[in-house]
N, C-alpha and C positions, 0 to 999 in steps of 0.2 A: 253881480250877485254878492249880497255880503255874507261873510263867514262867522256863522256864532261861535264864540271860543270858550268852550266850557269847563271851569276850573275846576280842578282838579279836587276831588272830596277830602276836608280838611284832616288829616290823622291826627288821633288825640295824644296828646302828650304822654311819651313814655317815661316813667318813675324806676329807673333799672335801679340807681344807686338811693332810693331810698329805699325799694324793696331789697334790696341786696344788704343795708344796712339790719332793717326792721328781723332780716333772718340772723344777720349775724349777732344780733341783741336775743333775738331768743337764744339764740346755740349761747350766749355766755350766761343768759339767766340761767338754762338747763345746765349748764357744769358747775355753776356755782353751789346751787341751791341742791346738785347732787353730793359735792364734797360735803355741802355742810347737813346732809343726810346722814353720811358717815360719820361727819361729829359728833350728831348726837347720840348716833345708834354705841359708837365709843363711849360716849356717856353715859347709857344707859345700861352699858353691861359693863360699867366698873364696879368692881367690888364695894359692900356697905358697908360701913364705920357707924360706932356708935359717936353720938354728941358728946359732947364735954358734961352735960347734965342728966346723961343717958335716956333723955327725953323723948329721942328721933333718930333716926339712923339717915346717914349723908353718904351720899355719892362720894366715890374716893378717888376721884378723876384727876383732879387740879393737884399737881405736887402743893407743897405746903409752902415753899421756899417761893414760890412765882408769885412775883405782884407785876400785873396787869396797871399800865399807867393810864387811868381814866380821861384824863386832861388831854392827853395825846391822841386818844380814840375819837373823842369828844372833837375835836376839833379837828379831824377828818371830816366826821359826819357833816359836823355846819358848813365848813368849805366845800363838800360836795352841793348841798343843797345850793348855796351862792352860785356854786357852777352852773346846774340848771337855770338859775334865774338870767345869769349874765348871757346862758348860752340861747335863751328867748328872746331876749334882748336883737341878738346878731340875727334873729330870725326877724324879726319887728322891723329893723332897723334896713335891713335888705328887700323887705315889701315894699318899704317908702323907697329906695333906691342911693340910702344915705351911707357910702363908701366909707366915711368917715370914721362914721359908730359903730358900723359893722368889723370892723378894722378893731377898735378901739375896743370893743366886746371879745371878739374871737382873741386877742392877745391878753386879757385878763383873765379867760377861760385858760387857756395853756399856761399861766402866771399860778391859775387856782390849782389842775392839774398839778403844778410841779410842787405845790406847798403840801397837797394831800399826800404825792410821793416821800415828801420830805419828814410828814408829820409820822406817817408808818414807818418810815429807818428810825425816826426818834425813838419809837416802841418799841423796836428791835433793839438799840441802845441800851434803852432803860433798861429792859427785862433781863438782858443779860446772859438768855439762854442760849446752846448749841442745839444745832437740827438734830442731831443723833446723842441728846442726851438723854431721850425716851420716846415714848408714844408720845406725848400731848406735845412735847418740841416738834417732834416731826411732820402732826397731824397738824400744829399751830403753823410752821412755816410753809406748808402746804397751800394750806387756803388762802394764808394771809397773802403767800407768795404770789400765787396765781390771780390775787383781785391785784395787787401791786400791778404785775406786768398788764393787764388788762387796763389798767389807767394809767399808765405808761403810753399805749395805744390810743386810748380817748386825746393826748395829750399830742400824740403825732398828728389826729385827724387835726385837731385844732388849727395845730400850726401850716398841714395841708390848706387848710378852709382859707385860714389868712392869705397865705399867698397868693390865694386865687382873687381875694377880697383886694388886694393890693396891685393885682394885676385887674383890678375892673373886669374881673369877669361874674360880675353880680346876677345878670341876667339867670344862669341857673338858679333858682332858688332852691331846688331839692339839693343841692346839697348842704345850705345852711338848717334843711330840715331834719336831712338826716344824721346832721352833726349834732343838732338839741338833742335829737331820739336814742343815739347812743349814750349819750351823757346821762341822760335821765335812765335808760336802763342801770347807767353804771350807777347812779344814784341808790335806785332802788337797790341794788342785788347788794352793794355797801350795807345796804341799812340794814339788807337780811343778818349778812354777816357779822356786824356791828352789834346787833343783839344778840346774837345765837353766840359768838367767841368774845365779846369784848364785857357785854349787860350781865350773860348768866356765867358769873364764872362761880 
């Protein structure tokens, strides 16, 4: 008598760490996009000043003595956007099963990470202010602090991702996916912040 041997019903693939990702990108979009609630609502109940031509009355928020270094902002933003691209890339590149690129991507992504680190102490530099030498110091080092150490993290994952890419363990793809998906949140909630503290001052 032969014995039919009937396999077993296939489970579908579980996504823990790209769900686990996709929440941890909201919870940083929601804290960001709440501090910079706070900014504005600080901005909006700063005291009015009349214009130098008594034409219009201005918000009295930004000390006078603070210049904001454009060039240095600026050049966050663009490197983050490069991040995204290069971090699709290590996505692409891990479909095809090419270790190589994928390697070669993931470490220019952590390379991008550390210049956007670099390029925010630059602004810290230039401007020249202490945390406790007002509101707008304390509310500026705040936000700016917290998206810092938040790509400080993107910049860990990276270098996590690499190693696994270097140890051949490419077959997971979700985590080259959920390493684009953070970047690209961290992308975006920059760009919030980039305009609301850097664009309107």
């Amino acid at each position: 008598m032969n014995m039919v041997v009937v396999a077993p019903p296939r489970q579908s693939a579980k996504h823990q760490i790209l769900l686990a990702t996709t929440v941890a990108s909201g919870t940083i979009v929601m804290l960001m996009f709440g501090m910079l609630a706070i900014w504005m609502r600080f901005r909006d109940s700063s005291p009015l000043r009349g214009s130098s031509d008594g034409a219009k009355s201005i918000r009295d928020w930004l000390p006078a003595d603070i210049q904001i270094p454009e060039v240095a902002a600026n050049t966050i933003m663009i490197t983050l956007v490069m991040t995204c691209i290069i971090a699709q890339w290590a996505v692409y590149a891990t479909h095809r099963s090419d270790s190589s690129h994928a390697s070669l991507a993931l470490a220019i992504v952590a390379v991008l990470g550390i210049a956007a680190i670099n390029a925010q102490v630059a602004v810290y530099v230039q401007m020249g202010i202490g945390i406790r030498d007002g509101k707008y110091q304390t509310l500026f080092y705040s936000v700016t602090g917290t998206m810092t150490a938040l790509l400080a993290s993107g910049v860990v994952f990276s270098l996590v991702a690499l190693f696994r890419a270097l140890a051949g363990r490419l077959g997971d793809r979700q985590v080259m996916s959920a390493h684009a998906l953070y970047w690209y949140a961290l992308t975006v909630t920059f760009a919030a912040m980039w305009f609301i503290v850097y664009v309107q001052k």
